[in-house]
Structures are given as structure tokens and as C-alpha cells.
N, C-alpha and C positions, 0 to 999 in steps of 0.2 A: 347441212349443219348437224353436227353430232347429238342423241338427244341427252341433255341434261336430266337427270333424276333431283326434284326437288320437293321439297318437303311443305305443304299447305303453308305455314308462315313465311317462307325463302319467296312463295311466289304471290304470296301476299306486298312483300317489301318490293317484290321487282315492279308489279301492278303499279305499285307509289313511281320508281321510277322512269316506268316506262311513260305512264301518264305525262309524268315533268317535258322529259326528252321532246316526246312524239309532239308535243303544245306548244314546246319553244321552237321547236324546228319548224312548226308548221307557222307558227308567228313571225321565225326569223330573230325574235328577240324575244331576251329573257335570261334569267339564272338557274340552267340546270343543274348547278355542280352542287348547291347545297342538298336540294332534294335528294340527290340522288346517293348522298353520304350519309345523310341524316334521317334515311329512311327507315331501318330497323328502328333507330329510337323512338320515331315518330310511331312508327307501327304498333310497338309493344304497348306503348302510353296508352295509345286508345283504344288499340285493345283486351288490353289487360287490366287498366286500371284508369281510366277518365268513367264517371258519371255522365251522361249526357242524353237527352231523346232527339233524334232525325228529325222528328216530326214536330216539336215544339223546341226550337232553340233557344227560346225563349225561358224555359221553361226555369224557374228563382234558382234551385238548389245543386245546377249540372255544376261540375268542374268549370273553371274558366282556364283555355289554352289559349294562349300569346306567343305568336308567331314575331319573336324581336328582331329577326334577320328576315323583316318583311320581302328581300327581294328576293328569297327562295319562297314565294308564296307559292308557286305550285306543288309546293309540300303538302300543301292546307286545303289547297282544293283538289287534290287527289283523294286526301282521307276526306273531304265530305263528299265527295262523291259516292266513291266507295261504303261511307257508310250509311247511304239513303238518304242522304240530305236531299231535301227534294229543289234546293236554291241553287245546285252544281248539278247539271244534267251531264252527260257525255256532249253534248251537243256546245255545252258554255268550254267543256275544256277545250274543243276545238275551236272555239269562240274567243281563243286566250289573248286578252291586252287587245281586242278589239274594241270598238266605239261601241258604248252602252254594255258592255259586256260584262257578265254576275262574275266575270274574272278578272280584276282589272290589273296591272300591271305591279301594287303591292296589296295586301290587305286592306278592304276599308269598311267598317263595320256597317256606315251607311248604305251600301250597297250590297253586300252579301250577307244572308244571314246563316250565322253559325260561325261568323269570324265576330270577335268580340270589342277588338281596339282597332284605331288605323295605324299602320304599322310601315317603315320603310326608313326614315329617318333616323341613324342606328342609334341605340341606347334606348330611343323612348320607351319599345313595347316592354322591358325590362323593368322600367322605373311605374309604367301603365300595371303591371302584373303589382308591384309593390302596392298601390293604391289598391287592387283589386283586394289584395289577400289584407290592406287594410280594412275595408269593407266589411270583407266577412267579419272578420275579427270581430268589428264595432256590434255589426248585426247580432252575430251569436251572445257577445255580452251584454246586449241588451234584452233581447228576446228569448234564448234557452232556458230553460228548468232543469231544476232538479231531475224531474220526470218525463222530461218530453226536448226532445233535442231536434228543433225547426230550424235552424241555420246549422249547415254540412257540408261544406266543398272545399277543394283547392284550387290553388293557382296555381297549374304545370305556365313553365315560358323556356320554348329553346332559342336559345340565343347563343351568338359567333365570338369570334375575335373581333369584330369590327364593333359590336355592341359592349366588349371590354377595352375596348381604348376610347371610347368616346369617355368625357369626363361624366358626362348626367347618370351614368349609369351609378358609379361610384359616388356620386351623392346619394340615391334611391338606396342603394344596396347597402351602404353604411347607416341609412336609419331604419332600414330592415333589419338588419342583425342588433342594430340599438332594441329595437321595438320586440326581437323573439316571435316574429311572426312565423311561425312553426306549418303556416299549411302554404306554404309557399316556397316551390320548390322547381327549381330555373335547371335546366339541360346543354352543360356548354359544348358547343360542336366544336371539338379542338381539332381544327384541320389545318393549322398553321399556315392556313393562304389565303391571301388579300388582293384586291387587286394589283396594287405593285409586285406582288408575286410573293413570294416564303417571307411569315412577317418574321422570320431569325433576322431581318433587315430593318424592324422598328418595333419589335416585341417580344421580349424576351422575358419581361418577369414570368415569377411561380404565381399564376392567376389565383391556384388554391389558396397559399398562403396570404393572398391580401383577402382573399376572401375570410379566410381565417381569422386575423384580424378585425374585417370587420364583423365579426360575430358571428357568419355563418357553422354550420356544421358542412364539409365537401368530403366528397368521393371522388372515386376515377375507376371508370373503367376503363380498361386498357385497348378493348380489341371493341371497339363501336359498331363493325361492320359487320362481323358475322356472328358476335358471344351476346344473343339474346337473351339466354339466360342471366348474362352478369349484367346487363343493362335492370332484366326484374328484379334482381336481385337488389340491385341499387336502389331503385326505388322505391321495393318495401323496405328496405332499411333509412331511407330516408322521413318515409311514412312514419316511423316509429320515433322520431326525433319530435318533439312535441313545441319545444322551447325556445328550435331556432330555427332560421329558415337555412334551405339545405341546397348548396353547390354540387350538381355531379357531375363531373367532368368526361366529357366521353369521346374520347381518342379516334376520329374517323380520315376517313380519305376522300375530300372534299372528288367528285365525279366517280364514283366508286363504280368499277368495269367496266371504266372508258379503258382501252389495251394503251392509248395515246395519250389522252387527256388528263386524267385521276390524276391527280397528285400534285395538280400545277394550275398557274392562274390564269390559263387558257379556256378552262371550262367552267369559270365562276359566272363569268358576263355574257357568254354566246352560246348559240347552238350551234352540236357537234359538228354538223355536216351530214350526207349522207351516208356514206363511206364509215364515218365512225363508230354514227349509227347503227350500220351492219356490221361492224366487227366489235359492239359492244353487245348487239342481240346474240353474235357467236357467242362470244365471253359468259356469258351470263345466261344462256341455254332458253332464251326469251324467242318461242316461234312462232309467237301472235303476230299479225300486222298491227301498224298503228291503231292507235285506240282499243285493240280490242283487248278485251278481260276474259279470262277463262270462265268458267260456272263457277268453277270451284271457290274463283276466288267471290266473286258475290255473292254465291250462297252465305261461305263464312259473313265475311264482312257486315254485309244485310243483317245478322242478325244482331247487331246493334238496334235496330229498332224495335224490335219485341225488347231486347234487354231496356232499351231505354224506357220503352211505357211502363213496362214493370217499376222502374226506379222510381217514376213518378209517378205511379199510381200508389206507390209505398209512400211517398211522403206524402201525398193528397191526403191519405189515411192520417197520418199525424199531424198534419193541419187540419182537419176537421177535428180531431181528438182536443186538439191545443186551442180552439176556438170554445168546444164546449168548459175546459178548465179554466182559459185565460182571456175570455170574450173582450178584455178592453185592449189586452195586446197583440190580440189577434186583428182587431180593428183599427189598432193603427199598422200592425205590419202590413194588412191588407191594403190600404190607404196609399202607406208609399209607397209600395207596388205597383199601384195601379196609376200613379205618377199622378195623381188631384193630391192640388194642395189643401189644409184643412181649411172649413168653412169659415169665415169673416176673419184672416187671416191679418188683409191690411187693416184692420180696423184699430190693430196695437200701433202704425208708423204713429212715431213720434208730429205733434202741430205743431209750428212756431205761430208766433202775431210777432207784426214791426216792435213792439215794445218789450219786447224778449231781448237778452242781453248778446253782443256779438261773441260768436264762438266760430272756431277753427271746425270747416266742415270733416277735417278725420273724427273730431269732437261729434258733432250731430251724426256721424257714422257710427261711432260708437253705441251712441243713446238708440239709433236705430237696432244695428247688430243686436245689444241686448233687448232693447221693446219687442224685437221680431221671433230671439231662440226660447221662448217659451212658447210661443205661438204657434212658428214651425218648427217641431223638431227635428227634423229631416237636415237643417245647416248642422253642417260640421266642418270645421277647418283653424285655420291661424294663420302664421307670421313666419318668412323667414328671421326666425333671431330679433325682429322687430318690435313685438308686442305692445312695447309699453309706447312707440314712436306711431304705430301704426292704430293701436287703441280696439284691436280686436279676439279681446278678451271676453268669453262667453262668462259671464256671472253664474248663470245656473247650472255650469257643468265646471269638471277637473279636467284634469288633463290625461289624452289619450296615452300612457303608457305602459308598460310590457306588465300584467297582472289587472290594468283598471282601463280596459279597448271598449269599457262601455260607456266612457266619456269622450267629451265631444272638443275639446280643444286639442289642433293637432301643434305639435312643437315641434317644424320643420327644421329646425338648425339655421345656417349661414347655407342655403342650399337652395336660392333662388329658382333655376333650372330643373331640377330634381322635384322641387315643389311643385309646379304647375304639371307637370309629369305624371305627379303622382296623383294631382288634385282629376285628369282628364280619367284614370282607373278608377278612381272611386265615384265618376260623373258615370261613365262605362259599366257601371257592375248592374246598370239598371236596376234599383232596386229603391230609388225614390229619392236617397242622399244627396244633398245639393253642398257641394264642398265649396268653401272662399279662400282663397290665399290674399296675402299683404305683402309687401314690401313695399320702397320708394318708388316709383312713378319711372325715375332713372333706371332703374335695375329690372325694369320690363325686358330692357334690352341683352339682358342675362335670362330672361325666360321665353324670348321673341319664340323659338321655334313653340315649345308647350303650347304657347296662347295662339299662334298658328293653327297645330294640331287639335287645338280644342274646337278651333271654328271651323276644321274640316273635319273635324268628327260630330258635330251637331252636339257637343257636349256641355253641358249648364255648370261652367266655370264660374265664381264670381269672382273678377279678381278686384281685389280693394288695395288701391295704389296712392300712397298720400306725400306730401311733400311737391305739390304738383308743378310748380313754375319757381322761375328766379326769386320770388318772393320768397325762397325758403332760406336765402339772405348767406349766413359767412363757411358754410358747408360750399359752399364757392362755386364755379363751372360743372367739377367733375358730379357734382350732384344738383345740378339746377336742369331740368328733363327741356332742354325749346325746343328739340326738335321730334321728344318721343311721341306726344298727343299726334301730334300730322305724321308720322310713320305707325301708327297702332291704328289710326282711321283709313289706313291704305290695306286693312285685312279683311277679305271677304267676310261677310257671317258673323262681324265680332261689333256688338255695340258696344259704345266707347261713351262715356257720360260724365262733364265734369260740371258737379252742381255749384249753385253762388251760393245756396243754404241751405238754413234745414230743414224746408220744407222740397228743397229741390232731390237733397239728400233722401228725403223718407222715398219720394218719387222716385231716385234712382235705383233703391231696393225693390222699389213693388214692381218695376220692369225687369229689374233684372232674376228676380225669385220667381216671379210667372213666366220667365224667359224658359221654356224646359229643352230647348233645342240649340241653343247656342249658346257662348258663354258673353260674359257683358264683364266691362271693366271703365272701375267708375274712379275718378280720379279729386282725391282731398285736397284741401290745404292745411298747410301748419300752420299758416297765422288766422287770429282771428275773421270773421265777417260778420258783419250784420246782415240779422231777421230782416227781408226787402220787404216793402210794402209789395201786394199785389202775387209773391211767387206765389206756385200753387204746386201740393202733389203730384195732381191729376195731369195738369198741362205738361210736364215731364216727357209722359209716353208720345207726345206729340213734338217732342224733339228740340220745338222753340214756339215761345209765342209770346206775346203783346205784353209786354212790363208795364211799362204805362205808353201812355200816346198824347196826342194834341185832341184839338176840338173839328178839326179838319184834316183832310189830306195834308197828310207832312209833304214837309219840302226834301225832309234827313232823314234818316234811319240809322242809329246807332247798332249795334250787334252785337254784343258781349258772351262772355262764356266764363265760370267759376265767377275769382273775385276780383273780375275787371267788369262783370255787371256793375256793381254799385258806381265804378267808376262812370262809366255810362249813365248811371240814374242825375249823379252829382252833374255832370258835364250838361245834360239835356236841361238842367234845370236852371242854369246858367243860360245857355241858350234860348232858352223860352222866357227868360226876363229881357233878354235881347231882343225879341218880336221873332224869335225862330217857333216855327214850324216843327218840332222833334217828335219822334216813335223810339221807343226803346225795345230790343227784341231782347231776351234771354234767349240762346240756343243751348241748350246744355249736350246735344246729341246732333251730329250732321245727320247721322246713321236714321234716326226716329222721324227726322224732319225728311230726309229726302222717299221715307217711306210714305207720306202723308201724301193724299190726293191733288190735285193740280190744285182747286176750290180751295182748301186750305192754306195753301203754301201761298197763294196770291192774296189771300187775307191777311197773309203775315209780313210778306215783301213781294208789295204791288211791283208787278212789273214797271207801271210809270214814275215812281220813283225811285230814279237811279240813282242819287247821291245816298252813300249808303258807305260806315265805316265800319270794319271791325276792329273790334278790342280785345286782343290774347295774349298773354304773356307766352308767347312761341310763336313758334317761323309764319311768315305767309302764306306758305306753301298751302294752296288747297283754298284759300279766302275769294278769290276770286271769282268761285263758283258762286257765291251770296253777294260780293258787294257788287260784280260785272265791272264794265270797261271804263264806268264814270264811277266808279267808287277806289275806297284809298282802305288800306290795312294798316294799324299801330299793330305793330307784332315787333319779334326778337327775332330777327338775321343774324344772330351770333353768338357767340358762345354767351353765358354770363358773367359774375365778376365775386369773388369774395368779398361781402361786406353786409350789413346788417341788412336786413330782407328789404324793411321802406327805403332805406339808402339806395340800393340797386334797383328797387322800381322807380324811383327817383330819377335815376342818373341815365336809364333806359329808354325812358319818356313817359312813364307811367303813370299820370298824374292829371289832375281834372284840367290843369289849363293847356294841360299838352292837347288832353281831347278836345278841349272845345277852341284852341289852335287848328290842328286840323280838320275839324269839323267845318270851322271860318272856310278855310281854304279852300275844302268841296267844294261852298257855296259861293265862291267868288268872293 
């Protein structure tokens, strides 16, 4: 092999590569072809201009990097390897997409530290980075001084052609350029190949100019592979753009000194081969064996960790500074940091008593949302476009936008998908923020992947979903949700909560605000309900329990859920002038009940009584787990109907004597 004369950065960038290759090859699977394009820019970023300490990734005020073309993640654990991350040994990268491995097949913030979002799903990390550089935003305007400047980072994200054809991105990214989030500044790897091969075959627009449009400021560098200079150059000139956030487009050759591969969608999804291997280590004058790294190259690299404790040992200094000038906002910045919530928190949920008038539980959401954003300051969030339907309007705050990021209402636009995307980055930036989105209940199903990613990222989403069953009358089929409740309760990690009032309401906030590892999504009604006798805050986090009952072992078990409980209270009550035997359960939560001990679940639905119905406005699906093989489900097997809300619960079977019909029937 001839030897190559290369320059401390050139063998810096091959190090990235080689790592990628040598990981997938030895895995057999994987995507070398971005890393190994996208290497110089990756390189320069962090070493030339990311914040960040090795040793505390954690650490409030580092840059936050998003890797949006997750399935080139061996981009990402190459540079923390290389730069002393002590979560990426040499050992995890030959460890690569193995079981339990600190490398798993895309990004996932739970498991590696120093990766920041879970990333693979294309678009999300993009719309994840928008939230992030939200974040900041809010933080610095509410906490900076005149004098002392405690919130400082950016949001680098490089991301593909795949993450500019997905649509979510283009929702994030047009109310980024709305919003002039200026420290947030996205890296496009223009390597015009996709799986199908050259997207000149499904992708032709000027990326720039819609970027331009939407309010970005964009660049381009022309030569991405080997003009590191004009890649820095980009950067600090994007650095200096204050007002909007910044596109730079950077021109590479997806498998860069593959002599075979490079340029084609042969090397996106597989590893090279042997062979290619070796005539790629020729090309590129690389005469290490697998894994190995020169000195030279760790020497450099490593010194990322001296540079990083310095970075934070400079701002410890100005947090200590900004504690002695600003002790009470130093005390809560410290607080949500430290992720405790403030002291007697629930003590603001809103009480009902039976003699309270019936209100639409969006209604008691509401009264909760605001009794609680004085309390916690740390919620921040809104409404796709819904506001006034969804009723999650923060009173003691304005609205988040470009000049006032130190209020707390966000105004997502008509951007369903985008929203929850952006709501999992600013759950991500760890820094104490508890974001909530709205929309209808129906339109979950436009945000399905986010609320996914939120419950595989351990993230504290709230989503506040109202309009919840057929009941919501002449908005007709396409917006009556029967089958979304029983496909939202099919998502690992995600409690799902639909209370019958307002005291079940105040209940479903104080689980889902102390919830700090996962997200929760609790589902309203638009028409009214009556205050039940008997619900309880507390009994909430316990998923279901005991509404009212008989004086004995029942014979029935009714089960309700939202505003088919009362229907259940009315029905039992009828039957119990009949000589029946009735228990009424509220379950507001499968998720909270099926977590409860055996002891209590049999407290609530004795195994020996098996006649047992439920009551949901939505499918089956999944009932059978509670009522078993002797019990019957009132639910909706089908779509709904256009017509006044009581009309279609009506005409559905919705209705006391339909229950205490089928109720008859269990019992012979």
C-alpha cells in the first residue's frame, strides 16, 4: 500500500470512518455510507465549535447535537468515542447493534449517554432539535440578565434527504423560521441518495429555497468532502445570524473512498464487504487494522475533555455569581434542573362535590391546566390551531413568540405531527420543562409516531386530547376517535387516561405531571358531565376503583370509563331497585390498574364475579381483559354517524336502559 501523507484533521475524519465501516462490517449490518460522507462536517462541528464535557454529558449548558439521519448513528459513536466519552468504549463499537449494546442500531438517548433524542424515524430528530433550540430560547428569556448570561447553547442537527421528504419535518422547520430561532442550526448532507437509489427519481426541489421561505437563513457548501475550511466557514457565518435559524447545505458523496461504492445506494444500507474494504483502506491511505486509532488521532481528539471541564467550570463560576445576584431565580433554575417538582404542588388541583354543576371534562382541564401553571412553572405548551376547542390557554403567561420566548403558550399552528416532535425536544433538553400538546383525540393518529417516540424515549409529554368518543355528535365519523383510545393503549410506556370528571380530571394531571419518564395522554369530553358522587383525585393513580357498590358481594360489575361512568351509576341504580346486586368500577387508566398489585386488582374485580360489563364509547378491542369469558362489552365496532352527539349515543346504544338491558342479559 502506498503511503498517504495526511494532515492531523484528514486522519482525524478517516478515524470517523473507519470506525463506521470496521462496526458494520463486523455486525454485518448497518449504514456506513452516511458516516462516512458526513464525516468532515461531523468532525469540524465538534471540533471546532460544539460546547460540550466527556465526562458530564449531562452537564445544563453543552450544545445539543441531533443526529436526524439516526441510521448513520455510527457517525455519533465514533465522535464520542474518540472524544472520551467514557459511555462509547472501543469495546461497545465492536459491540455494534449487539444485545444490550451502549450502540444500538439508531440513537437512543435512554441508553447512551451523550446522545441527546432517539433518533431513526426520519424527520423526527430535526423537528426534536426545533423543540431543543425552543427550550433554550424560553430558558435564556426567562432566566438571563442584563449582567450575567446563564443560558448559552446551540442546537447543531445533521440531517439527510430522507429527513427533507418526510412531511414532519416541514411542519418543525416552518415554525422555526416563524419563531427566528437563531441558535439553531441544521447540517444537510446533500448526497442525493436514498434507498431507491439517486432521489433525481422522487426529489428534485431547491431544499434551499423552501427553506428560504420558510424563514430560514441557508448556505451551501459546495465541496463537503474534503473543503473543511468552507464547511467552518459556514458555520461561523451562520453563528453570526441571530434572528433566524440557519440551513447549510453541504454537498457530499454519500460512502466517500469507497473506489466501488461512494456515490450509490449500494452503500447506504450494507456493509462493504471485504474486498472493498481493502481497496477503500488503499484509496484513503488508512494502514491501521480494524479498530485501531493512531496516537495522534486520540491525543487530539481527548483533548475535548480538558476543553470541556474548562467550559464548565466557566459557567459553574457564573452560576455561582447569578445565585449570589439572583438567589430566587437561581432557586428555581436549580429546582428544574434537578427535575423535583415544587413543594405542595397538587395542593392547587382543582375539588369538585356532586353538587357542582356538570361541565365538559376539556372544561375541568382547563380549570386544572391553569390552577396548576402558577404552581408549576416548568409546563409549557398548547394547541395545534385548537385553543379555544381544546381550552389550553395558560392565563398567567403570553404567547411564546419570536422577541417574547420567555412565555409559556406555544402556538403550534395546524401541525399535529410536528407538534408532538417538537413537544419530545423540549421533554429532551432536560432541564425540568414539562411541555403539553392538544389537539382532538382523532388527530392522535397524525401524531401516532411523536407519541410513540415519546414513550420510547422516556419523555414527560402531556398530551391533552379532547373531543374524545361519538359523543362529540355532527363533526360526524371522520372526527368521532372509537377506535383511537384502544390503539394509544397498545403503546408501550404511554399512560393513557380518560377521566368521567373533575375530580378524575385534577387526578389525571397529578399523574401525569409527576409522571417524569414517560409521557401520559389524557383524553376530554366536549359535552358536559356531572361532578359523580364518590370520584376521587387520589384513586386516579390507581387506575380504577370502586364507584359505588352494594351491601354484599355483587352478582355484576359494571366498568365504565370517561362519560359512560355516569351511565353505569344511572344503570346500577335501576338495578339495584330491581333486587340486583351491582359494583360500579370507574377505570379511567388500563395502564395504572394493570400496574397495581394482585391484592388490589382483586379488590376491585373479584375474580368470583364473572358477570361483568363494560361501558366505552369505542371498540372492544382489549375489554375482555376485565370483563373475561362470562362478561359482555357495550362499546362502538364501527365507525360513527353525523348527528347531534345525544342523538348518536342514542342510536349506538348508549343509554341507561340499553345498560341495564344488557346488564339483564349477563344475569340471565
Amino acid at each position: 500500500m502506498a503511503v498517504v501523507t495526511q494532515s492531523l484533521d484528514e486522519l482525524c475524519i478517516n478515524a470517523i470512518r473507519f470506525l463506521a465501516v470496521d462496526a458494520v462490517e463486523k455486525a454485518k449490518s448497518g449504514h456506513p455510507g452516511l458516516p462516512m460522507g458526513a464525516a468532515p462536517m461531523a468532525f469540524v462541528l465538534w471540533d471546532r465549535f460544539m460546547k460540550f464535557n466527556p465526562k458530564n454529558p449531562q452537564w445544563f449548558n453543552r450544545d445539543r447535537f441531533v443526529l436526524s439521519a439516526g441510521h448513520g448513528c455510527m457517525l455519533q459513536y465514533a465522535l464520542l468515542y474518540l472524544m472520551g466519552y467514557d459511555s462509547v468504549t472501543i469495546d461497545d463499537i465492536k459491540n455494534f447493534r449487539q444485545w444490550e449494546a451502549m450502540t444500538p442500531g439508531h440513537p437512543e438517548n435512554f441508553v447512551t449517554p451523550g446522545v441527546e433524542v432517539t433518533t431513526g424515524p426520519l424527520g423526527q430528530g430535526i423537528c426534536n432539535g426545533v423543540g431543543l433550540a425552543m427550550a433554550e430560547a424560553h430558558l435564556a428569556a426567562r432566566f438571563n440578565k442584563p449582567d450575567t448570561t446563564l443560558v448559552d447553547h446551540y442546537t447543531y442537527v445533521i440531517l439527510g434527504d430522507g429527513c427533507n421528504m418526510e412531511g414532519v419535518s416541514g411542519e418543525a422547520c416552518s415554525l422555526a423560521g416563524h419563531l427566528g430561532l437563531g441558535k439553531l442550526i441544521a447540517l444537510y448532507d446533500d448526497n442525493h441518495i436514498s434507498i431507491d437509489g439517486n432521489t433525481e427519481i422522487s426529489f428534485t426541489e431547491d431544499v434551499s429555497k423552501r427553506f428560504e421561505a420558510y424563514g430560514w437563513h441557508t448556505l451551501h457548501v459546495e465541496n463537503g468532502n474534503t473543503d473543511l475550511e468552507a464547511i467552518a466557514t459556514a458555520i461561523e457565518a451562520a453563528k453570526k445570524v441571530t434572528d433566524k435559524p440557519t440551513m447549510i447545505k453541504v454537498t457530499t458523496l454519500i460512502g466517500y473512498g469507497s473506489p466501488n461504492k461512494q456515490d450509490t445506494a449500494g452503500i447506504h444500507g450494507a456493509a462493504l464487504g471485504d474486498e472493498e474494504i481493502k481497496l477503500t483502506r488503499e484509496n484513503l491511505g488508512w494502514t491501521y487494522a480494524p479498530f485501531e486509532i493512531p496516537d495522534d488521532v486520540l491525543t487530539h481528539t481527548r483533548k475535548a475533555v480538558e476543553r470541556g471541564a474548562s467550559l464548565e467550570a466557566e459557567w459553574e463560576k457564573v452560576l455561582a455569581e447569578y445565585r449570589t445576584k439572583y438567589a430566587e431565580d437561581a432557586a428555581l433554575f436549580e429546582r428544574m434542573l434537578s427535575g423535583e417538582l415544587p413543594a405542595g404542588w397538587a395542593d392547587a388541583l382543582p375539588i369538585y362535590t356532586p353538587e357542582g354543576k356538570a361541565i365538559a371534562t376539556r372544561k375541568t382541564s382547563e380549570a386544572t391546566l391553569n390552577a396548576l401553571a402558577p404552581a408549576v412553572p416548568e409546563l409549557i405548551g398548547g394547541s395545534a390551531d385548537l385553543t379555544k376547542s381544546n381550552n389550553t390557554f395558560m392565563k398567567v403567561s403570553g404567547d411564546f413568540q419570536k422577541g417574547a420566548y420567555e412565555n409559556r403558550n406555544l402556538r403550534f399552528g395546524v401541525r399535529e405531527h410536528g407538534m408532538g416532535a417538537i413537544c419530545n425536544g423540549i421533554a429532551l433538553h432536560n432541564s425540568g420543562l414539562i411541555p403539553y400538546c392538544a389537539t382532538f383525540l382523532v388527530f392522535a393518529d397524525y401524531m401516532r409516531a411523536a407519541i410513540r417516540l415519546s414513550a420510547l424515549s422516556e419523555a414527560q409529554v402531556l398530551y391533552v386530547m379532547t373531543h374524545d368518543s361519538i359523543a362529540l355528535g355532527e363533526d360526524g365519523p371522520t372526527h368521532q376517535p372509537v377506535e383511537t383510545i384502544a390503539s394509544l393503549r397498545a403503546i408501550p410506556n404511554l399512560t393513557v387516561i380518560r377521566p368521567a370528571d373533575g375530580n378524575e380530571t385534577s387526578g389525571a394531571y397529578k399523574v401525569a405531571v409527576a409522571t417524569r419518564k414517560a409521557p401520559t395522554l389524557m383524553a376530554f369530553s366536549r359535552q358536559n358531565l356531572p361532578q359523580l358522587p364518590g370520584s376521587s383525585i387520589d384513586a386516579v393513580a390507581k387506575g380504577a376503583y370502586v364507584l359505588s357498590d352494594c351491601d354484599s358481594t355483587p352478582e355484576l360489575i359494571l366498568i365504565g370509563t370517561g362519560s359512560e361512568v355516569k351511565l353505569c351509576l344511572d344503570a346500577a341504580e335501576q338495578l339495584t331497585a330491581a333486587g340486583k346486586k351491582v359494583r360500579v368500577v370507574s377505570m379511567p387508566s388500563w395502564e395504572l390498574f394493570d400496574a397495581q398489585d394482585a391484592a388490589y386488582q382483586e379488590s376491585v374485580l373479584p375474580k368470583a364475579v364473572t358477570k361483568r360489563l363494560s361501558v366505552e364509547a369505542g371498540i372492544s378491542m382489549g375489554w375482555c381483559r376485565y370483563v373475561g369469558a362470562e362478561g359482555d362489552s357495550l362499546s362502538v365496532d364501527r365507525f360513527g354517524a353525523s348527528a347531534p352527539g345525544g342523538t348518536v349515543m342514542k342510536e349506538l346504544g348508549f343509554t341507561i336502559d340499553n345498560v341495564v338491558a344488557r346488564a339483564k342479559a349477563l344475569l340471565g
